[in-house]
C-alpha beads as a LAMMPS data file, in Angstrom:
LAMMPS data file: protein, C-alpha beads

305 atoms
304 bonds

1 atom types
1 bond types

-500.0 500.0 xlo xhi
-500.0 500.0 ylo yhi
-500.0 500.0 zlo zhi

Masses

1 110.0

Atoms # bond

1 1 1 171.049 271.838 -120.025
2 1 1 173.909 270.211 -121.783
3 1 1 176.687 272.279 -122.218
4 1 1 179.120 270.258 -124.459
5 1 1 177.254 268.813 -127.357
6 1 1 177.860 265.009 -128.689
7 1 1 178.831 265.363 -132.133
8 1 1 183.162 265.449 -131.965
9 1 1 183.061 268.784 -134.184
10 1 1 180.405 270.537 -131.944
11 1 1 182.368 269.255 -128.734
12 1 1 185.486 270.647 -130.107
13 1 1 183.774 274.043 -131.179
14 1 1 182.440 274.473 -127.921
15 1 1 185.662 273.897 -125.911
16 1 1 187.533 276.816 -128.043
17 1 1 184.447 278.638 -127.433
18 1 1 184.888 278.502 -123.859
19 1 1 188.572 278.919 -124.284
20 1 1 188.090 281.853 -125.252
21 1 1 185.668 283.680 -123.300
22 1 1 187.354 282.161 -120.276
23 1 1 189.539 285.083 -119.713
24 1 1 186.664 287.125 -119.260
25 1 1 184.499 285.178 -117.267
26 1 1 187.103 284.862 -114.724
27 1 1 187.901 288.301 -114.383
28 1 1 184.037 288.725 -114.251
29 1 1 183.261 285.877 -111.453
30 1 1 186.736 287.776 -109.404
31 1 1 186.370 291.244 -110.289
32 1 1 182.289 291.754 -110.665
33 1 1 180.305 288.910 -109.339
34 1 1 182.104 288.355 -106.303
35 1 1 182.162 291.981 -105.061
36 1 1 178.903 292.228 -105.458
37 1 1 177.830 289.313 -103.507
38 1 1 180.213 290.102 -100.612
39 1 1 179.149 293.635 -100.458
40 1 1 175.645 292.252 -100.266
41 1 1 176.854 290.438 -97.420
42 1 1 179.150 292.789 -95.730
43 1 1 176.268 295.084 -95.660
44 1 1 174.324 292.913 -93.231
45 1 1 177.626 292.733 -90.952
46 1 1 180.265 295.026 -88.600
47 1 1 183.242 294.792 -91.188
48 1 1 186.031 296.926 -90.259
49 1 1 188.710 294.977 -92.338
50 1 1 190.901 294.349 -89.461
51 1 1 188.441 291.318 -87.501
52 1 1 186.177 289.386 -89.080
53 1 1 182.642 290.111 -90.155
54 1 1 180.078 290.427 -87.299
55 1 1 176.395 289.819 -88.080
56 1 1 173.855 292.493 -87.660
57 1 1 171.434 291.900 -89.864
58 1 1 169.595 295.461 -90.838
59 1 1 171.444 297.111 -88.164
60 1 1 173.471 299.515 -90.988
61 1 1 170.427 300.084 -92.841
62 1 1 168.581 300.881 -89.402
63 1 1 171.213 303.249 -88.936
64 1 1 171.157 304.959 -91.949
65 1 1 167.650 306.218 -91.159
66 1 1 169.373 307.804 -88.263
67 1 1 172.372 309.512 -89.958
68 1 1 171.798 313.318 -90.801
69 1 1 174.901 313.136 -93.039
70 1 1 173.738 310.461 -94.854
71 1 1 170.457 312.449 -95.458
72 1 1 172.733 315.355 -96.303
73 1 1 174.557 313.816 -99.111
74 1 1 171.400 312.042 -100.858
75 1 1 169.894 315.753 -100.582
76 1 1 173.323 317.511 -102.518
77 1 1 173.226 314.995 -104.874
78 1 1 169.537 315.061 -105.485
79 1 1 170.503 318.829 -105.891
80 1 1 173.428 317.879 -107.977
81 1 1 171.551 315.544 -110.436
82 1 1 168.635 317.901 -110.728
83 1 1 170.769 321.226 -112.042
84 1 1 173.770 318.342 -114.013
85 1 1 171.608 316.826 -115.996
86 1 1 169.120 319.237 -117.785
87 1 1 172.164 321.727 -118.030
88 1 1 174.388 319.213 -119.865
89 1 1 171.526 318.088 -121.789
90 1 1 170.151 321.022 -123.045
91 1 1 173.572 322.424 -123.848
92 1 1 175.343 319.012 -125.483
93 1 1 171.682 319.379 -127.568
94 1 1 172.172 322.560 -128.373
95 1 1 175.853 322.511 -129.621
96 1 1 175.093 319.394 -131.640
97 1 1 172.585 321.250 -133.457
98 1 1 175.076 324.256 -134.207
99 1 1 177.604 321.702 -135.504
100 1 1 175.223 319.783 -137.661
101 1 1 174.942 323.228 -139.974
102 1 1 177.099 323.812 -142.740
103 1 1 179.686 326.179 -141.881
104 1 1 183.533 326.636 -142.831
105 1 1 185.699 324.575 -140.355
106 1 1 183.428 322.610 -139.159
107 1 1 185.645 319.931 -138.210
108 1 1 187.932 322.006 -136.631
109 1 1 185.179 322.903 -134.117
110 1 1 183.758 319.529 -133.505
111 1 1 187.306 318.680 -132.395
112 1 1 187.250 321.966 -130.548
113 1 1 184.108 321.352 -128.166
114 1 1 184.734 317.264 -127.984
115 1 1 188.740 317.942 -127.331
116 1 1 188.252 319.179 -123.358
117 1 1 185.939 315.884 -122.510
118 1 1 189.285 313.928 -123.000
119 1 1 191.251 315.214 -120.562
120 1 1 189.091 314.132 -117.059
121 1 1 189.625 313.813 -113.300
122 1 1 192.154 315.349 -111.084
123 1 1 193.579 317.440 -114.191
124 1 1 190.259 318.925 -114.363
125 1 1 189.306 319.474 -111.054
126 1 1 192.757 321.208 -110.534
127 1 1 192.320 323.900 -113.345
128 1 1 188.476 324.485 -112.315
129 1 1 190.117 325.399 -108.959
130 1 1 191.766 327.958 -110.384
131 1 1 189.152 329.145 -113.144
132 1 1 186.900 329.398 -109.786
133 1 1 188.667 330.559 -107.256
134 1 1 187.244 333.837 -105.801
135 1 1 190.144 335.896 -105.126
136 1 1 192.741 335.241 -108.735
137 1 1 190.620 333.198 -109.994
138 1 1 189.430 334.097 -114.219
139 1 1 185.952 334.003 -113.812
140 1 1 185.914 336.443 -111.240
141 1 1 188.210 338.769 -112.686
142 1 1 186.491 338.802 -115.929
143 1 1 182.915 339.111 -114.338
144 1 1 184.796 342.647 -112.787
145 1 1 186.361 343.666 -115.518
146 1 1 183.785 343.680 -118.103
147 1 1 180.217 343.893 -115.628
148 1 1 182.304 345.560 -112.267
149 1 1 180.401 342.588 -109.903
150 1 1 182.149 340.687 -107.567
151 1 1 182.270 337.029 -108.255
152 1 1 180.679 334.650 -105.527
153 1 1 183.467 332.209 -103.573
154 1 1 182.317 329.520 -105.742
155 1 1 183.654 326.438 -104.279
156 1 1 183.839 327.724 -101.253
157 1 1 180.406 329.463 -100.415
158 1 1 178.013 327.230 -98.990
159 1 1 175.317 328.422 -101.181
160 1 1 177.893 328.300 -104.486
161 1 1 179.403 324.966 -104.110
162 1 1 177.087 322.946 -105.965
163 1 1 176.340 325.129 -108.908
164 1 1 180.029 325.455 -109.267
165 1 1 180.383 322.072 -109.571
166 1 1 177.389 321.501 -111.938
167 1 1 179.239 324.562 -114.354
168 1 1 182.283 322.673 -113.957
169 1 1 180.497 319.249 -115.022
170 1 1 179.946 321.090 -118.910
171 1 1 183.633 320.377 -119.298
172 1 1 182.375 316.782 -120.015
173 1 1 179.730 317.195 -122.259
174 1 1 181.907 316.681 -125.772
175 1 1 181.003 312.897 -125.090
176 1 1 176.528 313.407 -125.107
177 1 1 177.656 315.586 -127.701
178 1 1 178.960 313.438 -130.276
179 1 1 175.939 311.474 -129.488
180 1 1 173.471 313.795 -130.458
181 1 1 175.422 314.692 -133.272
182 1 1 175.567 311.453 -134.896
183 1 1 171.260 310.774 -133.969
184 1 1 170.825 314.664 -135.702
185 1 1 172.752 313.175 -138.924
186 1 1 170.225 310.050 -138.601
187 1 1 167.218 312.466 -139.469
188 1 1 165.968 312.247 -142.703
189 1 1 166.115 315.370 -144.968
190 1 1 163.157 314.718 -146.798
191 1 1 161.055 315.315 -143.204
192 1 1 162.966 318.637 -143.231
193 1 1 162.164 319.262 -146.834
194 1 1 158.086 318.502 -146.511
195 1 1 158.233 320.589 -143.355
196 1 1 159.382 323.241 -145.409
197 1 1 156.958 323.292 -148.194
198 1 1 154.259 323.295 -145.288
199 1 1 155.758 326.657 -144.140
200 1 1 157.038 325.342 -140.794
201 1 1 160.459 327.124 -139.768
202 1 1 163.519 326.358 -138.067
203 1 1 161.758 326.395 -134.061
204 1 1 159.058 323.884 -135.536
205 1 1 161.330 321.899 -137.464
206 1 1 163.275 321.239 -134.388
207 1 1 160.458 321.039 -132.118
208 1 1 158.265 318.353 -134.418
209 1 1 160.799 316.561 -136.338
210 1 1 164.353 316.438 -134.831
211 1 1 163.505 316.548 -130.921
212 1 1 160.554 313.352 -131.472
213 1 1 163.001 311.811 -134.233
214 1 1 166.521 311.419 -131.836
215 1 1 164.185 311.149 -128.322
216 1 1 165.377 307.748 -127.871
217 1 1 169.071 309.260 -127.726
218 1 1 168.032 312.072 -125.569
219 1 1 166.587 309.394 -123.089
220 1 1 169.710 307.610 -123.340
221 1 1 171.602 310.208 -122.452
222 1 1 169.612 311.679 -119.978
223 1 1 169.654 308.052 -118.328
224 1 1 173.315 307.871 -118.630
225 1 1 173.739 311.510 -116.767
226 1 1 171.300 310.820 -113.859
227 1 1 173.994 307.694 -113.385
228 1 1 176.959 309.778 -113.457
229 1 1 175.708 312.025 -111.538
230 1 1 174.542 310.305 -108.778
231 1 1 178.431 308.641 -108.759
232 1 1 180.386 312.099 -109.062
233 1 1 183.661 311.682 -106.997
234 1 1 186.399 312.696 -108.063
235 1 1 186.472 316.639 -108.647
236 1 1 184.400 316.898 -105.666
237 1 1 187.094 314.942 -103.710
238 1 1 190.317 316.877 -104.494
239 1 1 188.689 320.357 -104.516
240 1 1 187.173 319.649 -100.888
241 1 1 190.329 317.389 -99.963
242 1 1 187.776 314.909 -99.005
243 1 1 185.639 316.725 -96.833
244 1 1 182.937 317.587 -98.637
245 1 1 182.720 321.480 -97.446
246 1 1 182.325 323.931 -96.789
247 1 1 179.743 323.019 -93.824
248 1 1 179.080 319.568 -96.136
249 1 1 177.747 321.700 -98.987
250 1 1 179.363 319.689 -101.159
251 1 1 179.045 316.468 -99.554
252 1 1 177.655 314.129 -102.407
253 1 1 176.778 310.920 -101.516
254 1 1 180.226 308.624 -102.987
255 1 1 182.264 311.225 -101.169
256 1 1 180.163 310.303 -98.004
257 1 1 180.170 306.860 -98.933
258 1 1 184.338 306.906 -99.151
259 1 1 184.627 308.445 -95.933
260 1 1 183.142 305.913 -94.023
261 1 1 185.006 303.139 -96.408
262 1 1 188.457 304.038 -96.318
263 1 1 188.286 306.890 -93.661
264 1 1 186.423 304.985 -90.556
265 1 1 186.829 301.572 -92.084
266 1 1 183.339 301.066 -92.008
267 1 1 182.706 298.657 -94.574
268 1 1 180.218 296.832 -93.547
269 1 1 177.864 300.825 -93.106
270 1 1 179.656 301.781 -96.711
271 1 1 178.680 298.889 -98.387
272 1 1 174.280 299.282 -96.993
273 1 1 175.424 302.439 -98.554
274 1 1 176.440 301.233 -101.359
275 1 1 173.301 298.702 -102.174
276 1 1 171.017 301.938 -101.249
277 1 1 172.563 304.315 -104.312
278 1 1 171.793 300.619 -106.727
279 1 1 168.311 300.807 -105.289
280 1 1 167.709 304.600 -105.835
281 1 1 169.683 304.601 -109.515
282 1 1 167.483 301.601 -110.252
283 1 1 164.643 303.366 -109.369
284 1 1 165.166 306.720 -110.827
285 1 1 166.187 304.609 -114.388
286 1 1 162.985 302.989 -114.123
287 1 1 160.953 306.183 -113.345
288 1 1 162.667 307.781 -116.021
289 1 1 161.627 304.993 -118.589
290 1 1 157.983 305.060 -117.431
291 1 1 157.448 308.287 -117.671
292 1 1 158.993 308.144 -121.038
293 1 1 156.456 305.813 -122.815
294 1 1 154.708 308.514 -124.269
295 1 1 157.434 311.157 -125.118
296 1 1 159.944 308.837 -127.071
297 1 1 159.371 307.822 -130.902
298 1 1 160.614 304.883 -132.110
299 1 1 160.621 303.727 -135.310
300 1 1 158.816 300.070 -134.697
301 1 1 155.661 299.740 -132.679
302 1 1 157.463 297.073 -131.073
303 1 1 160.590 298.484 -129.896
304 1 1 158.722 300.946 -126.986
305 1 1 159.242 299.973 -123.754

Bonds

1 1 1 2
2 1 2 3
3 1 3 4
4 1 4 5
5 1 5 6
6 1 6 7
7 1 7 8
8 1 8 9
9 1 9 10
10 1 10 11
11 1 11 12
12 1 12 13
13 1 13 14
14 1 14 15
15 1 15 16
16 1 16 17
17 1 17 18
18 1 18 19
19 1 19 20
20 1 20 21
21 1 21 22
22 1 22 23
23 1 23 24
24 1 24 25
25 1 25 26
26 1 26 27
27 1 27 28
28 1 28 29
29 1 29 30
30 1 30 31
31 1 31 32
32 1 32 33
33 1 33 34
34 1 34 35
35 1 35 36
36 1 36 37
37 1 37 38
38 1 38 39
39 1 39 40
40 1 40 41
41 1 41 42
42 1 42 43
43 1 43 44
44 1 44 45
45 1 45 46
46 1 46 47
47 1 47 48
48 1 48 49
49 1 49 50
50 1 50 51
51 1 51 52
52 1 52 53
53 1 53 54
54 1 54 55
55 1 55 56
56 1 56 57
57 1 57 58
58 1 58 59
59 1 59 60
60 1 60 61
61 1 61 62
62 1 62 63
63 1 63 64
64 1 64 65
65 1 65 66
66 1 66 67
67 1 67 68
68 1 68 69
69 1 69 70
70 1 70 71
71 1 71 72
72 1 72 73
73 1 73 74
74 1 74 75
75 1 75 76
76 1 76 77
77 1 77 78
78 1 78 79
79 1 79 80
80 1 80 81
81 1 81 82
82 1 82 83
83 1 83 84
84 1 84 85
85 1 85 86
86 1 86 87
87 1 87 88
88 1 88 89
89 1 89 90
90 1 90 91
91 1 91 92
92 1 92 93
93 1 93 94
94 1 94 95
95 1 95 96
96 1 96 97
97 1 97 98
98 1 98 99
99 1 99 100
100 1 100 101
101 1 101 102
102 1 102 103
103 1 103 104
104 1 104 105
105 1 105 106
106 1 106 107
107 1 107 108
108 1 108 109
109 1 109 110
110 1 110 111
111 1 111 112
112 1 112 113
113 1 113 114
114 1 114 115
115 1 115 116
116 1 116 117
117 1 117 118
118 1 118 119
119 1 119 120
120 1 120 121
121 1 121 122
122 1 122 123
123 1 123 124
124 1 124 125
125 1 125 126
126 1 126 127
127 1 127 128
128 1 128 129
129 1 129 130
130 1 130 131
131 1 131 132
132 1 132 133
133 1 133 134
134 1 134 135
135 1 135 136
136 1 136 137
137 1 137 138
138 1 138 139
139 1 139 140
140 1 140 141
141 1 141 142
142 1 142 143
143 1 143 144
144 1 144 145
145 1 145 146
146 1 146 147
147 1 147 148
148 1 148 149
149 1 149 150
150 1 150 151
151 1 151 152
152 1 152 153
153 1 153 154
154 1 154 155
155 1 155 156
156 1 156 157
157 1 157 158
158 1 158 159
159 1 159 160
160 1 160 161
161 1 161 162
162 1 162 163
163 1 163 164
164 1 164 165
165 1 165 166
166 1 166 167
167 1 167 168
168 1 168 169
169 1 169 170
170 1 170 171
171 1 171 172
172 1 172 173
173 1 173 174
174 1 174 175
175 1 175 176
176 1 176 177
177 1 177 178
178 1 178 179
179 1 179 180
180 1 180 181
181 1 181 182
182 1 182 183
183 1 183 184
184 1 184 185
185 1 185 186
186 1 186 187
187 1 187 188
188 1 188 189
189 1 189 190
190 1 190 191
191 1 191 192
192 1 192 193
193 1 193 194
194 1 194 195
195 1 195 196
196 1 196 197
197 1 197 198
198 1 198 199
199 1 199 200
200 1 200 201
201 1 201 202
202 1 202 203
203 1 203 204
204 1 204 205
205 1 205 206
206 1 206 207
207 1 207 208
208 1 208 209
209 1 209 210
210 1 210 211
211 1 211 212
212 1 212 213
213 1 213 214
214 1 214 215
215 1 215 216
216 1 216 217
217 1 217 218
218 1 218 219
219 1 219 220
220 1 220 221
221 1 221 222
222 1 222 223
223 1 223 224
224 1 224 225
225 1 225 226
226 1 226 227
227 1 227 228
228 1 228 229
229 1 229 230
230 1 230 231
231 1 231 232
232 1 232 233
233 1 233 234
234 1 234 235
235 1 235 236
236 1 236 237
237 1 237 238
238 1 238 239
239 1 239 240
240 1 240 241
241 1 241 242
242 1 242 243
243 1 243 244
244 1 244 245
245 1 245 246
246 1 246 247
247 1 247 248
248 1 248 249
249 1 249 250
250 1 250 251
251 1 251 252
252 1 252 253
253 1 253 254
254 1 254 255
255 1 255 256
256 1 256 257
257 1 257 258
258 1 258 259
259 1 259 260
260 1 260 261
261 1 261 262
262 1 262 263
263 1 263 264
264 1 264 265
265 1 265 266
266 1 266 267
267 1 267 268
268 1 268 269
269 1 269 270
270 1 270 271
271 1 271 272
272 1 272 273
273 1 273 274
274 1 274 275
275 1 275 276
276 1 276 277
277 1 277 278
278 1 278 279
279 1 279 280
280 1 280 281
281 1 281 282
282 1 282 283
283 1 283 284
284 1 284 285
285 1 285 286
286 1 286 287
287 1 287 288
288 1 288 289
289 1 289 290
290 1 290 291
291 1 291 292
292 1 292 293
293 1 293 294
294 1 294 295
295 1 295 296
296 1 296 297
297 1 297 298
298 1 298 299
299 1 299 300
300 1 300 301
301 1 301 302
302 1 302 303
303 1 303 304
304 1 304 305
């Protein structure tokens, strides 16, 4: 393959081209590529930063098998991802659809519901703390002033932790939001309109027009949440101060995946860790694309997958 061409013009084009898209390509090769291929290869060693790499072949993945914690946190985040990502989808779908009807103010409360998914991380995970917390916490003194029931502990009941966290995840959901509210604007009226004529109201409208019509958004999104979820850090982190608790409740499989990292300086285990959550997001995206051959409309023939 000939990468500069003959011609002076063409030659001269294709320098500035690659001028250009240099500074990218290095900070690719040094901040992408290369991680990648030495995580591959750290994986297949005993890396503990300090000595060099010592080869072991499958020995980390062999011990994985072996490792109830590492079990543990595929199972809470398993758990995680299955109550995240219906939640947030079925709630960023239904807000879109509130906010796609003509009402007074409607801007203000788009900016309303999108404003909180600016402000992310250990801001958020900080005020959920407090929202949740079972003894001043709001929720619980709400839920006994109004119903008289004593809250749960929330993060800190075993059986509580993850829910709380999934509640705490609809804090985020301003971004699938905007999303579905810009694929609901997409719809043409006139589907609405002959819909109507045929005597079909509001629930069929949705269900046979707008839910086929944005499906390849909703499988985006859905897609897009499965990732995140399986990579949820952060709140889980700070609330837990890195423990995952209580009695590893909470212990998700990145917070696992740190420990070992930065904690027992186990690269060489993180990183077989690290190549197994690629293989099971992989996997789950791919599952989730099969299955949706026959569930998502698009326009062209052409464009299903």
């Amino acid at each position: 393959m000939r990468l500069i061409p003959k011609s002076k013009l063409a030659r001269r084009e294709a320098l500035w081209f690659y001028a250009f898209i240099s500074p990218w390509l290095i900070g690719f090769l040094i901040f992408t590529l290369y991680p990648i291929i030495a995580s591959a290869y750290f994986s297949l060693t005993i890396y503990d930063i300090v000595r060099a790499p010592r080869w072991t072949g499958l020995g980390n993945y062999a011990e994985l098998v072996h490792d109830k914690l590492f079990w543990q946190s595929l199972k809470v985040t398993f758990y995680y991802t299955f109550l995240a990502v219906p939640l947030t989808t079925v709630a960023a779908l239904s807000l879109a659809q509130l906010l796609n009807q003509r009402v007074p103010f409607l801007g203000v409360f788009r900016t309303v519901y999108y404003l909180p998914s600016i402000v992310t991380g250990v801001a958020v995970a900080l005020l959920w703390q407090w929202i949740l917390n079972p003894e001043f916490g709001l929720v619980n003194y709400l839920l006994y002033a109004v119903f008289r029931i004593h809250g749960p502990g929330w993060f800190y009941d075993k059986a509580w932790a993850i829910p709380s966290y999934v509640l705490m995840s609809l804090w985020g959901l301003g971004a699938p939001l905007i999303i579905y509210l810009a694929a609901l604007q997409n719809v043409p009226t006139e589907l609405y309109e002959a819909a109507e004529l045929d005597g079909a109201g509001p629930w069929k409208r949705f269900r046979h027009i707008t839910i086929p019509m944005i499906s390849p958004v909703i499988l985006f999104n859905v897609i897009v949440g499965i990732i995140g979820s399986f990579q949820v850090f952060t709140q889980i982190y700070v609330i837990t101060q890195g423990r995952g608790g209580p009695h590893y409740a909470s212990l998700v499989y990145v917070l696992y995946l740190f420990q070992n990292a930065f904690r027992n300086f186990r690269m060489g285990y993180a990183s077989a860790q690290a190549w197994i959550l690629f293989w099971v997001i992989f996997g789950l995206t791919i599952l989730a694309l099969r299955v949706s051959r026959s569930h998502v409309y698009y326009e062209s023939p052409g464009e299903n997958i």
